[in-house]
Backbone as CSV, one residue per row, in Angstrom:
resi,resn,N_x,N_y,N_z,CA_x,CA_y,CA_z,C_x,C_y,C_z
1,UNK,-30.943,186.484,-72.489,-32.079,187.372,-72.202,-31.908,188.664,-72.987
2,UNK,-33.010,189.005,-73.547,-33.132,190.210,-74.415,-32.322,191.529,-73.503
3,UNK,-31.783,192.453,-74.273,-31.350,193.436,-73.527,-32.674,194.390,-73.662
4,UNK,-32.626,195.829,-72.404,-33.520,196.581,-72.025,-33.893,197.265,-73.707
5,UNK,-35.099,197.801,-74.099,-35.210,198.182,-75.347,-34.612,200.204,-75.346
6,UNK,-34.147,200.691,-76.303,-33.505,201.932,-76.587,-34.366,202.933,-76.657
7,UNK,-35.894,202.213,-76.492,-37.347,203.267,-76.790,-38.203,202.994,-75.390
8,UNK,-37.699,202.738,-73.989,-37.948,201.563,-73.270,-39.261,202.968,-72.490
9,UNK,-38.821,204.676,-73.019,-39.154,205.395,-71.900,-40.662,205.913,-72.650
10,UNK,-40.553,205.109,-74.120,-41.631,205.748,-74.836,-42.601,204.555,-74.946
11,UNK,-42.182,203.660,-75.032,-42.716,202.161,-75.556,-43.226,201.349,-73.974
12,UNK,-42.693,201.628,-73.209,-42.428,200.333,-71.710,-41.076,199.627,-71.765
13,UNK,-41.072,198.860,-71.305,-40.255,197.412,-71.264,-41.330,196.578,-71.021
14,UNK,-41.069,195.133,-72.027,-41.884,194.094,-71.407,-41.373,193.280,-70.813
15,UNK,-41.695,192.055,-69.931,-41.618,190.965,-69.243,-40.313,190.412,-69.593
16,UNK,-39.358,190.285,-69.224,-37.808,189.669,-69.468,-37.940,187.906,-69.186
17,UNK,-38.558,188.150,-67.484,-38.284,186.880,-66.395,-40.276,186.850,-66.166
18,UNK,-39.992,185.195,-65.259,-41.100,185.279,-65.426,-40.977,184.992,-63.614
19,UNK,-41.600,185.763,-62.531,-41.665,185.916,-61.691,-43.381,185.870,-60.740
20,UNK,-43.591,185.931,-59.144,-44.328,185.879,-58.867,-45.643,186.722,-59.329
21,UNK,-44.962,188.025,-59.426,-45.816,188.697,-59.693,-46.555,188.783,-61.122
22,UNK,-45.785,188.212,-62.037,-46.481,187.546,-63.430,-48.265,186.782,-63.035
23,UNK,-47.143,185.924,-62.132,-47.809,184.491,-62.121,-49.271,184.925,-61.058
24,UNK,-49.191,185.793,-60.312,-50.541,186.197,-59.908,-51.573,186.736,-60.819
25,UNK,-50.576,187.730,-62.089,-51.098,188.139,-62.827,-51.845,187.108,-63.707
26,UNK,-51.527,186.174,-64.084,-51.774,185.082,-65.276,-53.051,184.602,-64.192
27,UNK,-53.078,184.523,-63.153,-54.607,183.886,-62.545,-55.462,184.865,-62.669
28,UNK,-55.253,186.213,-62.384,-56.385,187.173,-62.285,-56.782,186.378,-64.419
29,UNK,-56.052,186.868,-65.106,-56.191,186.532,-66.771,-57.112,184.882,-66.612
30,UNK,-56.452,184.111,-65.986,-57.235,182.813,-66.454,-58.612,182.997,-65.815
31,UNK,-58.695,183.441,-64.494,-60.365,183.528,-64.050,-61.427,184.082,-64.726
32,UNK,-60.825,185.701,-64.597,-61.627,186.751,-65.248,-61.782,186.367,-66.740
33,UNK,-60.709,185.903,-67.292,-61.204,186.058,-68.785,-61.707,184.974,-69.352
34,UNK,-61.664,183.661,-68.081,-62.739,182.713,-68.676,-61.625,181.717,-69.656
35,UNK,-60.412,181.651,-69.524,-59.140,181.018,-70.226,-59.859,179.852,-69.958
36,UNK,-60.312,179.003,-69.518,-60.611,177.681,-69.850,-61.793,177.257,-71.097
37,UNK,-62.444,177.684,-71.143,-63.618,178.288,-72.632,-62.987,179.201,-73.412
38,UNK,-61.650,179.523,-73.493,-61.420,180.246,-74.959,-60.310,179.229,-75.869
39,UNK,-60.788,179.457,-77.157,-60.420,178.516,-78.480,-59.202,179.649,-78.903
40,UNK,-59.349,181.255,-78.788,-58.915,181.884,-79.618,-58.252,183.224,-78.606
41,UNK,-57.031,183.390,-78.501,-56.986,184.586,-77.803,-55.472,185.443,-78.503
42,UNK,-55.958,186.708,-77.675,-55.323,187.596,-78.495,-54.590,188.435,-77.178
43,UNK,-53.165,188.928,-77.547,-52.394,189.870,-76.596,-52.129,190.812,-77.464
44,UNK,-52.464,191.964,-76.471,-52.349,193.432,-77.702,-50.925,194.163,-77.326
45,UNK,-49.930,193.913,-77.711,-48.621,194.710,-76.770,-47.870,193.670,-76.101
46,UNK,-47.797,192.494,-76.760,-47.212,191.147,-76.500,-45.950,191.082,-75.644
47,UNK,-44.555,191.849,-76.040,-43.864,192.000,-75.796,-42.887,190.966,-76.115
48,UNK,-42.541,190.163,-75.289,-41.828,188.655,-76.082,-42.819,187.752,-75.879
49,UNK,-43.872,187.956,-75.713,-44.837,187.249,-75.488,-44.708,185.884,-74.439
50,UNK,-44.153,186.529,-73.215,-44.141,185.333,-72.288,-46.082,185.258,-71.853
51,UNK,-46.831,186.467,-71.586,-48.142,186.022,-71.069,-48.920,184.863,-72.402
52,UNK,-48.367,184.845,-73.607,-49.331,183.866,-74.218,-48.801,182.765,-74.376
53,UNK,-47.248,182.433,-74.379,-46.814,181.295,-74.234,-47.520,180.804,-72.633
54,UNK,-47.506,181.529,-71.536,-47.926,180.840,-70.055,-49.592,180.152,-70.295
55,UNK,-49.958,181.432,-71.439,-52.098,181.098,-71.626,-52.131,179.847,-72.103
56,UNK,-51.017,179.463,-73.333,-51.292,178.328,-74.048,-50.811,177.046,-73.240
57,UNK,-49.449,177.595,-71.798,-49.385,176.254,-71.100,-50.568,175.978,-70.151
58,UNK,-51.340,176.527,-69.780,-52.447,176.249,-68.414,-53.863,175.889,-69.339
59,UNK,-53.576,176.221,-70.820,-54.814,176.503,-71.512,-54.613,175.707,-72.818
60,UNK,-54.545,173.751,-72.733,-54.127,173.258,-73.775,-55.183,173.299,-75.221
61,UNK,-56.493,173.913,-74.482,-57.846,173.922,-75.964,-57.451,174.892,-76.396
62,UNK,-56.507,176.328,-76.338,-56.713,177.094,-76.981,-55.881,176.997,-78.686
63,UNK,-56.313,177.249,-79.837,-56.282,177.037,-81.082,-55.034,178.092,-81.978
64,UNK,-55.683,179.139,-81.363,-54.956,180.550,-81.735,-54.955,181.352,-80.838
65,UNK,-53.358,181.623,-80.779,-52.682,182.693,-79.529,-51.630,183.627,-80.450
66,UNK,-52.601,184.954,-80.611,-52.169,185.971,-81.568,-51.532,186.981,-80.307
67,UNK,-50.252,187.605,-80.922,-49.862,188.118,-80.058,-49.368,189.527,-80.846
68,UNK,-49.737,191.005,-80.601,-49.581,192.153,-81.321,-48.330,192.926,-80.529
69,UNK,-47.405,193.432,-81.442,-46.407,194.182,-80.785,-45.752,195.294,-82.098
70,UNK,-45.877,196.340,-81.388,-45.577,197.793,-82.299,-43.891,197.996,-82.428
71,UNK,-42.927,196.879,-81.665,-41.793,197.476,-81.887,-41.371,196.164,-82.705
72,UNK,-40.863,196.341,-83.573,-40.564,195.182,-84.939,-39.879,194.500,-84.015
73,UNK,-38.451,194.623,-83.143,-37.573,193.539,-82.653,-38.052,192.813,-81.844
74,UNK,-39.119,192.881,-80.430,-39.806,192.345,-80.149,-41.149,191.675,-80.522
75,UNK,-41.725,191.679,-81.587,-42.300,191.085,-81.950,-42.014,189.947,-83.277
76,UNK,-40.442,189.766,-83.588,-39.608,189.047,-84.314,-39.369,188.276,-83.493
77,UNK,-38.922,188.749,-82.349,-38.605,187.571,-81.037,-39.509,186.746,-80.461
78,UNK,-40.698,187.593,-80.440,-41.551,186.728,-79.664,-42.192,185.720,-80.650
79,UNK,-42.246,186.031,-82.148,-42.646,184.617,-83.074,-41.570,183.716,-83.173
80,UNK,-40.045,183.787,-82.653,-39.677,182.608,-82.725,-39.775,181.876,-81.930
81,UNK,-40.759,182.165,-80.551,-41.486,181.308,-79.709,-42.581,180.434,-80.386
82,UNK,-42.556,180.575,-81.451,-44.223,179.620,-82.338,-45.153,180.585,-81.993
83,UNK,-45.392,181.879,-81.763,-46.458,182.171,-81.298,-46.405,183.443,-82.778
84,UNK,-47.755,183.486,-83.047,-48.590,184.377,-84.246,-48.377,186.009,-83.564
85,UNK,-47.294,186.647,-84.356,-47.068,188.402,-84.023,-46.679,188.959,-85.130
86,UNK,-47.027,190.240,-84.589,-47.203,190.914,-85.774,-46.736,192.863,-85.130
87,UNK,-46.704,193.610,-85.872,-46.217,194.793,-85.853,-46.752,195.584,-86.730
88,UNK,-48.277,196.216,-85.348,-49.330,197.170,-86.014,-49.775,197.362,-84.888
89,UNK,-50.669,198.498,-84.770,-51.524,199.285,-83.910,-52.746,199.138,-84.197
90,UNK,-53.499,199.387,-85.228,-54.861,198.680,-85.975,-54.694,197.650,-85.926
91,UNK,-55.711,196.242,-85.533,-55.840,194.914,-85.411,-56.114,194.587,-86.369
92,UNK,-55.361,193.465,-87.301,-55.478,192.921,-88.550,-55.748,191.242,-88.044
93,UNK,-57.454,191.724,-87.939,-57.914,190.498,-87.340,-59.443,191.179,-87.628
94,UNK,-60.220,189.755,-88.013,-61.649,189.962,-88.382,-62.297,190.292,-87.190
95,UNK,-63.860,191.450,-87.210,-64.120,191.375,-86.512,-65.115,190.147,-85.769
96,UNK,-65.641,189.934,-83.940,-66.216,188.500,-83.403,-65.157,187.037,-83.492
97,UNK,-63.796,187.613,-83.756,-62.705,186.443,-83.508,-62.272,185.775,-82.538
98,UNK,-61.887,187.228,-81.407,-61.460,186.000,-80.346,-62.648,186.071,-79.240
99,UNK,-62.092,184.717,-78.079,-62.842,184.802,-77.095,-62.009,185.817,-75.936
100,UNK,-61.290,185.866,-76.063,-60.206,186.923,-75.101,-59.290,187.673,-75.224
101,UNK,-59.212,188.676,-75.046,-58.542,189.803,-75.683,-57.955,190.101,-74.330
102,UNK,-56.242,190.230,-74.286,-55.463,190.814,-73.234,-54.693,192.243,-73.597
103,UNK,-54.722,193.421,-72.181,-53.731,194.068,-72.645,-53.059,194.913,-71.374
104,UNK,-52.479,193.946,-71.549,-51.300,193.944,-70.268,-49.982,195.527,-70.074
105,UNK,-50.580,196.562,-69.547,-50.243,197.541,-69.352,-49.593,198.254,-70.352
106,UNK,-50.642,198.632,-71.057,-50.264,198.354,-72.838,-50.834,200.112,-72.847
107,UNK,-52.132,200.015,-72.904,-52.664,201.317,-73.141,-52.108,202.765,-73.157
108,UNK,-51.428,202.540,-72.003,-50.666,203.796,-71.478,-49.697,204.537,-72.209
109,UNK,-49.088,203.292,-73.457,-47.823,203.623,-74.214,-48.953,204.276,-75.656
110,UNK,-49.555,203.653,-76.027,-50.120,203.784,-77.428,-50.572,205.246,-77.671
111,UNK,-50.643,205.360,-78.756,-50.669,206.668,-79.440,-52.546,207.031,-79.610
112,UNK,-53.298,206.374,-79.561,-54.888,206.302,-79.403,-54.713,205.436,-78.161
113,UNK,-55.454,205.498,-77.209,-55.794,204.653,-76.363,-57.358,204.133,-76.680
114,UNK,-58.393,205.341,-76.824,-59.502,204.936,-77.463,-59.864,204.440,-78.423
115,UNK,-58.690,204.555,-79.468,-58.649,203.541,-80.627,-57.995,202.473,-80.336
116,UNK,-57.564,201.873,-79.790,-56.838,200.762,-79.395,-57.804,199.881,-78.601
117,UNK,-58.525,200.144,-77.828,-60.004,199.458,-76.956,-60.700,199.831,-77.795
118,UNK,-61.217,200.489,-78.762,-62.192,200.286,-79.858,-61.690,198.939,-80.899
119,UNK,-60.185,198.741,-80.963,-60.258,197.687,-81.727,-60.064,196.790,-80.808
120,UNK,-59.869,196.355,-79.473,-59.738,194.517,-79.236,-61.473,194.839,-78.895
121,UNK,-62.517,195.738,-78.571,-63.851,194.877,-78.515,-64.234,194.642,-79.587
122,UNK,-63.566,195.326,-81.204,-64.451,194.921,-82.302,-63.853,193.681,-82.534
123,UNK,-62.576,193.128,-82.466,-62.303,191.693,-82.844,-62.654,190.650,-81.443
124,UNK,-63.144,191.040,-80.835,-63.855,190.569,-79.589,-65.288,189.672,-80.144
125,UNK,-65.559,188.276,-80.131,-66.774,187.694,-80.224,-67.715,188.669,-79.019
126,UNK,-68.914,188.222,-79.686,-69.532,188.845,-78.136,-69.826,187.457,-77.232
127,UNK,-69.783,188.272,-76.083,-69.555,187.341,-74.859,-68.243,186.892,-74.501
128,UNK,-67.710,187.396,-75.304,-65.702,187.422,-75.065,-65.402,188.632,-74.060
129,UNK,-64.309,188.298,-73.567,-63.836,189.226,-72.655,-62.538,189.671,-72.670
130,UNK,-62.641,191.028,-72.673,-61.394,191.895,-72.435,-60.733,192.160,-71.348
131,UNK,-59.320,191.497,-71.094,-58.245,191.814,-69.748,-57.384,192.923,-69.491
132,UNK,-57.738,194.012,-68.577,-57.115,194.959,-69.180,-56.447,195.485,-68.003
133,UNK,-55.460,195.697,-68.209,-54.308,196.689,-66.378,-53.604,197.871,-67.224
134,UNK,-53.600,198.912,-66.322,-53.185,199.882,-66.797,-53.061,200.597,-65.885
135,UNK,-51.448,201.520,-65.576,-51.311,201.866,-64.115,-52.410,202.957,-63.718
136,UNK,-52.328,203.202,-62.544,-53.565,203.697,-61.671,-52.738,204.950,-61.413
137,UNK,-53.968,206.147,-61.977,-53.325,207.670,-61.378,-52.995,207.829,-59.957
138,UNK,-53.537,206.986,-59.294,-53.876,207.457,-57.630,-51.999,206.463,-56.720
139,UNK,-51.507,205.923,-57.684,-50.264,205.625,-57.166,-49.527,206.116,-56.825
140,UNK,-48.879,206.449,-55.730,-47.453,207.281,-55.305,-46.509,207.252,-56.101
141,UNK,-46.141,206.650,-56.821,-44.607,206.207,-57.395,-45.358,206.553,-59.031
142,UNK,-44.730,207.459,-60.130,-44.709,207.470,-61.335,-44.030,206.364,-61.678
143,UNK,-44.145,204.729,-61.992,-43.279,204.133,-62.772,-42.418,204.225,-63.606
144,UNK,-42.787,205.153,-64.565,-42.031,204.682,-66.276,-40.782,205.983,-65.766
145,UNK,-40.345,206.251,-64.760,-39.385,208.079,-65.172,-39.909,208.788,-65.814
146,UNK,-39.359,209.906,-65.182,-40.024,211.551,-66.092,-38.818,212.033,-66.688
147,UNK,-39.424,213.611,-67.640,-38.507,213.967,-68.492,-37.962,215.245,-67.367
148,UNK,-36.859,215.577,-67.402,-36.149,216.831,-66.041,-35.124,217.343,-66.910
149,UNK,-35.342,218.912,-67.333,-34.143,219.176,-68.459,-34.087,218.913,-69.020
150,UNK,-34.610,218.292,-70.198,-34.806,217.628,-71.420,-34.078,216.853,-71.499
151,UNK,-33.841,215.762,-70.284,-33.586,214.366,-69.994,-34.040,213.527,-69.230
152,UNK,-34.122,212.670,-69.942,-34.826,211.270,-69.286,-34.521,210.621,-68.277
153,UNK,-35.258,210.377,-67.041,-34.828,209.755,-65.703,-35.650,208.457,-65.240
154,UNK,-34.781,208.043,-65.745,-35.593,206.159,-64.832,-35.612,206.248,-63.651
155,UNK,-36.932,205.269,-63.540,-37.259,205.174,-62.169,-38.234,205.474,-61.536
156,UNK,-38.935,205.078,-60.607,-40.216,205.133,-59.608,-39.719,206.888,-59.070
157,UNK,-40.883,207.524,-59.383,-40.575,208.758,-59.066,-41.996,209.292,-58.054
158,UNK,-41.638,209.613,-57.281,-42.764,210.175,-56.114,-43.429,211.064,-55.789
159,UNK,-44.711,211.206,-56.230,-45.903,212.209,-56.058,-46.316,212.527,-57.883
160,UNK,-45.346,212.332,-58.548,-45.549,212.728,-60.006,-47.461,212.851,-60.226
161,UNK,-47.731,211.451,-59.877,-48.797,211.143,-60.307,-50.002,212.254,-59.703
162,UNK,-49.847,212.670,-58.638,-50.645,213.700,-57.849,-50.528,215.021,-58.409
163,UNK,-49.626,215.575,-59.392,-49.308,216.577,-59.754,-50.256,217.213,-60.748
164,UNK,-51.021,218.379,-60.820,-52.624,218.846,-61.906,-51.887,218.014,-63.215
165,UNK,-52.659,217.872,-64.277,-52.823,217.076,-65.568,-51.898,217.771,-66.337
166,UNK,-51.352,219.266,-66.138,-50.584,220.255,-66.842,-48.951,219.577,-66.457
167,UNK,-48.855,219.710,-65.203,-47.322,220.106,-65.108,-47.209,218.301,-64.797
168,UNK,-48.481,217.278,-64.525,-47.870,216.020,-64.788,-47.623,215.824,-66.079
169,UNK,-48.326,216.243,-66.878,-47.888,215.355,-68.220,-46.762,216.291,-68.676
170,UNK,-46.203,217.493,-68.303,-44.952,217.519,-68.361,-43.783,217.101,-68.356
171,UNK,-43.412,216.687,-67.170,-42.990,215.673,-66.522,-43.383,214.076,-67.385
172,UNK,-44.245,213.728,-67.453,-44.215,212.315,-67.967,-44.763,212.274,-69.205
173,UNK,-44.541,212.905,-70.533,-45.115,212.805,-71.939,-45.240,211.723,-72.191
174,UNK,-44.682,211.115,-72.000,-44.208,209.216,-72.685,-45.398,208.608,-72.213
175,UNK,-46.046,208.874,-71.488,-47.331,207.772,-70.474,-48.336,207.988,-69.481
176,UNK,-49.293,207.419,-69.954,-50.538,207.746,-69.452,-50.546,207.188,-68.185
177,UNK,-51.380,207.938,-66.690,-51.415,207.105,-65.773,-53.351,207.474,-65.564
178,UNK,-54.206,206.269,-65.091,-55.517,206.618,-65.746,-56.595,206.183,-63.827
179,UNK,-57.337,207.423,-63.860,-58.095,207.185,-62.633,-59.600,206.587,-63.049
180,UNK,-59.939,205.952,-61.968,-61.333,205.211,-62.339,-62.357,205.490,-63.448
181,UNK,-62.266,206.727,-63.506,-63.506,207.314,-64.398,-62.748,207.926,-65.403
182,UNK,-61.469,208.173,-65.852,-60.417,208.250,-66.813,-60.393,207.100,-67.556
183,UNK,-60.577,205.888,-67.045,-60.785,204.765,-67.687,-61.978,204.518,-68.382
184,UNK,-62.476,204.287,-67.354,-64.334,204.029,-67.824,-64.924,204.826,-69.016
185,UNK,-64.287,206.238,-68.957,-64.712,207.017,-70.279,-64.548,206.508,-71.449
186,UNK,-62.978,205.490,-71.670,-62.579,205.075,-72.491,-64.004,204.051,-73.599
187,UNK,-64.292,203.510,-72.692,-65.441,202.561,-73.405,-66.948,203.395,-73.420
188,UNK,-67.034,204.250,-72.555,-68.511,204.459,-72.269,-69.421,204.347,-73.646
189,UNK,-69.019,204.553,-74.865,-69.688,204.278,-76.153,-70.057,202.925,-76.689
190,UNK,-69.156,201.924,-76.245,-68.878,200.898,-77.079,-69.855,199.462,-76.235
191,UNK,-70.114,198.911,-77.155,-71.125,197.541,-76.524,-70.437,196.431,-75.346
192,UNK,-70.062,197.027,-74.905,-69.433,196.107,-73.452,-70.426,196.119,-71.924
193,UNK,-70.267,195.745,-71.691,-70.335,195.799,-69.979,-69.167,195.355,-69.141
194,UNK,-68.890,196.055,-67.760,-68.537,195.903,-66.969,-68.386,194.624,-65.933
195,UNK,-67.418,193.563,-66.391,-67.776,192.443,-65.222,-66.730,192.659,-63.885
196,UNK,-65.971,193.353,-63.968,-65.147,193.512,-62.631,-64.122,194.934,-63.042
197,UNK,-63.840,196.008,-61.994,-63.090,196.388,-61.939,-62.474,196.734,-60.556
198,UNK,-61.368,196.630,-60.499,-60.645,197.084,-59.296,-59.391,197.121,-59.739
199,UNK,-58.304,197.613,-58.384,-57.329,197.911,-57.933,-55.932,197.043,-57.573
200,UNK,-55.075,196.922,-58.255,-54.088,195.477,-57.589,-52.686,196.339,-57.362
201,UNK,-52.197,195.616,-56.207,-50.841,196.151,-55.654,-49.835,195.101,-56.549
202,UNK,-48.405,195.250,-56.458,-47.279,194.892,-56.964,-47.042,193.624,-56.579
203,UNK,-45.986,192.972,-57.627,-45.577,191.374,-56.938,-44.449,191.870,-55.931
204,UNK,-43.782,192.713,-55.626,-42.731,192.702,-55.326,-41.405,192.178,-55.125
205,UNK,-41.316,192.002,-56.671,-40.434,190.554,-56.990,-38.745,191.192,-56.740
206,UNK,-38.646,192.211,-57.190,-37.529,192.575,-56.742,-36.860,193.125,-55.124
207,UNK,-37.908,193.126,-54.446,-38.158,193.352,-52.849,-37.914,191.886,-52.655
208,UNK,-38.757,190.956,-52.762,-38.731,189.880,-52.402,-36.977,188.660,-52.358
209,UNK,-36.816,188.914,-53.990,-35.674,188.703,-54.123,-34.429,188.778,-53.256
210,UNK,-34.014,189.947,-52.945,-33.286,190.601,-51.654,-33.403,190.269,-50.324
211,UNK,-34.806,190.504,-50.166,-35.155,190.819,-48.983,-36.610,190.000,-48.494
212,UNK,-36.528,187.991,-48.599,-37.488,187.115,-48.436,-38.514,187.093,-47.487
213,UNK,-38.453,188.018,-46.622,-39.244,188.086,-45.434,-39.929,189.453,-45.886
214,UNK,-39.601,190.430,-46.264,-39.563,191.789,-46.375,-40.940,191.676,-47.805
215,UNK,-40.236,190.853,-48.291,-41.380,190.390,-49.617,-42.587,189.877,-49.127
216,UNK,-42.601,189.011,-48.293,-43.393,188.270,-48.085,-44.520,189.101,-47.342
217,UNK,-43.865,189.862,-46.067,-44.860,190.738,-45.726,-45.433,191.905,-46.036
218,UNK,-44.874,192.305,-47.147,-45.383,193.659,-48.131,-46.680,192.968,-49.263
219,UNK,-46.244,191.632,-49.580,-47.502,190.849,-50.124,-48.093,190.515,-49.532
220,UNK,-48.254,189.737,-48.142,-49.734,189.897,-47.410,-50.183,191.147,-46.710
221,UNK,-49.453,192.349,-46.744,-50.442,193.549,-45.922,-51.122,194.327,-47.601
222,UNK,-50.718,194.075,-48.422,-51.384,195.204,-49.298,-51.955,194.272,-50.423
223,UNK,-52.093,193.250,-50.286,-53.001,192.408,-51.376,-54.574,191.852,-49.674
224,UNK,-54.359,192.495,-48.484,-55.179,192.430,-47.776,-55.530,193.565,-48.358
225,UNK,-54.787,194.972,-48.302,-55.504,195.694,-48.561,-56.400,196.548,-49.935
226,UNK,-55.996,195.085,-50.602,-56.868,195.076,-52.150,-58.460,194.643,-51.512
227,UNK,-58.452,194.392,-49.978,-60.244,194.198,-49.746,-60.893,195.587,-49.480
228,UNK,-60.038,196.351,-49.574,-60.550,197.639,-48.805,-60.624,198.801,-49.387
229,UNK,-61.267,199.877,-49.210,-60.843,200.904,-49.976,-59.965,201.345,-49.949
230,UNK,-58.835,201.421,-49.519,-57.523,201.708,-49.611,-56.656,201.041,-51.047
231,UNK,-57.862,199.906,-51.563,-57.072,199.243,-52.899,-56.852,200.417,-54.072
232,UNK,-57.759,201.489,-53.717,-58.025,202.881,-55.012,-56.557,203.363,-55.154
233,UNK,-55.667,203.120,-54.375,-54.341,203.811,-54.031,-53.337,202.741,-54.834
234,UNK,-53.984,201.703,-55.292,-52.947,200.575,-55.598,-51.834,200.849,-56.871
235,UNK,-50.932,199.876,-57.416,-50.405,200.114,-58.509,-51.460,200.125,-59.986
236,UNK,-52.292,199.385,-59.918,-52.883,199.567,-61.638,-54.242,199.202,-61.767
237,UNK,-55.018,199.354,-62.172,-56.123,198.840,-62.597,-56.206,197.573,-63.358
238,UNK,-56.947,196.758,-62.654,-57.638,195.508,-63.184,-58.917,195.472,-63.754
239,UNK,-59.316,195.950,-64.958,-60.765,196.134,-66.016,-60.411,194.866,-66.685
240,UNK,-62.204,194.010,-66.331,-62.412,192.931,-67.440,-64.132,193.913,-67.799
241,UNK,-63.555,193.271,-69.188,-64.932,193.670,-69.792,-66.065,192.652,-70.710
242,UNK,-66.949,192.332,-70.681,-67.173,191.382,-71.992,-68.221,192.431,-72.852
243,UNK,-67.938,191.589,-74.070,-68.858,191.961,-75.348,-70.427,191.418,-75.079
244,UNK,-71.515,192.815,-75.815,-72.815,192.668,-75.690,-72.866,191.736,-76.950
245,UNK,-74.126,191.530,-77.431,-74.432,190.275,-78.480,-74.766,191.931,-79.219
């Protein structure tokens, strides 16, 4: 197994193992994005590209499974899976290519975010759809660590996210955390519509692991409370979008 990456506080970490909470993830991806009707799909921020190796096992029509990653060693790794990667930020892909465009908590790291969703809807066919999670401002826990003394601290850090836009992004330079209409701005220009957005809580795979009962009931009280408004509080945003004609 790949070791943790040396840029892990600027970049993310991607997917190591492939766990429950993947695997919920990969259904929200196959429903919403319509994975059974796509020929052609694309991951923007691949990582080792376990989500497109899983698309191409549940999804034997698909043709081309392009997978984009900005840090050269992971995206060396993830093509010796057979899978098409590459190492760029601009999509070097025609535009009306794929039918599905993923980007799996990707946004937050990139250096344009609005240029980055300006390019998967332009290589987006229309009537293709964009999968998109990206953590949610309204979360208790800062994921990625903040900077304290001009050092870096891993780890789920608490209230960060509640803190004014000044002294949070102090604290967290490395990463964006984005509220409903922080998002939505992102596209408001571009020929999409809106087919679903909401709120999703954690797999709690490392809770679970430990602690099998403890898992189990932290996943049925707060994926209940993905029915409610209380989901606004969740870990990340779930935006699908499709392309206008």
């Amino acid at each position: 197994m790949s070791q943790p990456s040396t840029e892990a506080a600027r970049l993310g970490e991607p997917s190591y193992v492939w766990r429950a909470g993947q695997n919920r993830r990969l259904e929200m991806i196959r429903a919403w994005g319509e994975l059974a009707q796509a020929r052609r799909v694309l991951d923007v921020g691949t990582g080792l590209g376990l989500y497109l190796k899983q698309m191409q096992a549940i999804a034997p029509q698909v043709k081309v499974a392009a997978g984009t990653e900005y840090e050269w060693e992971r995206a060396h790794e993830a093509a010796q899976h057979g899978l098409v990667a590459v190492a760029a930020e601009p999509l070097p892909f025609p535009d009306d290519f794929f039918d599905l465009a993923l980007s799996h908590e990707v946004l937050e790291h990139v250096g344009d975010d609005a240029q980055a969703l300006r390019e998967m809807v332009r290589v987006l066919r229309p009537g293709g759809r964009a999968v998109i999670f990206v953590p949610n401002r309204l979360w208790l826990f800062e994921t990625h660590g903040i900077y304290w003394g001009g050092t870096y601290h891993f780890g789920n850090k608490f209230g960060v996210n509640y803190l004014p836009d000044a002294l949070r992004n102090r604290l967290a330079p490395h990463v964006r955390a984005y509220t409903s209409g922080g998002l939505r701005a992102l596209f408001a220009s571009l020929p999409v519509e809106v087919v679903h957005h909401s709120q999703i809580f954690p797999g709690y795979d490392n809770v679970g692991r430990r602690y099998p009962t403890a898992g189990r009931l932290l996943r049925t009280l707060t994926y209940t409370l993905e029915q409610t408004p209380l989901r606004l509080m969740a870990l990340s945003h779930l935006l699908v979008l499709e392309k206008r004609a």
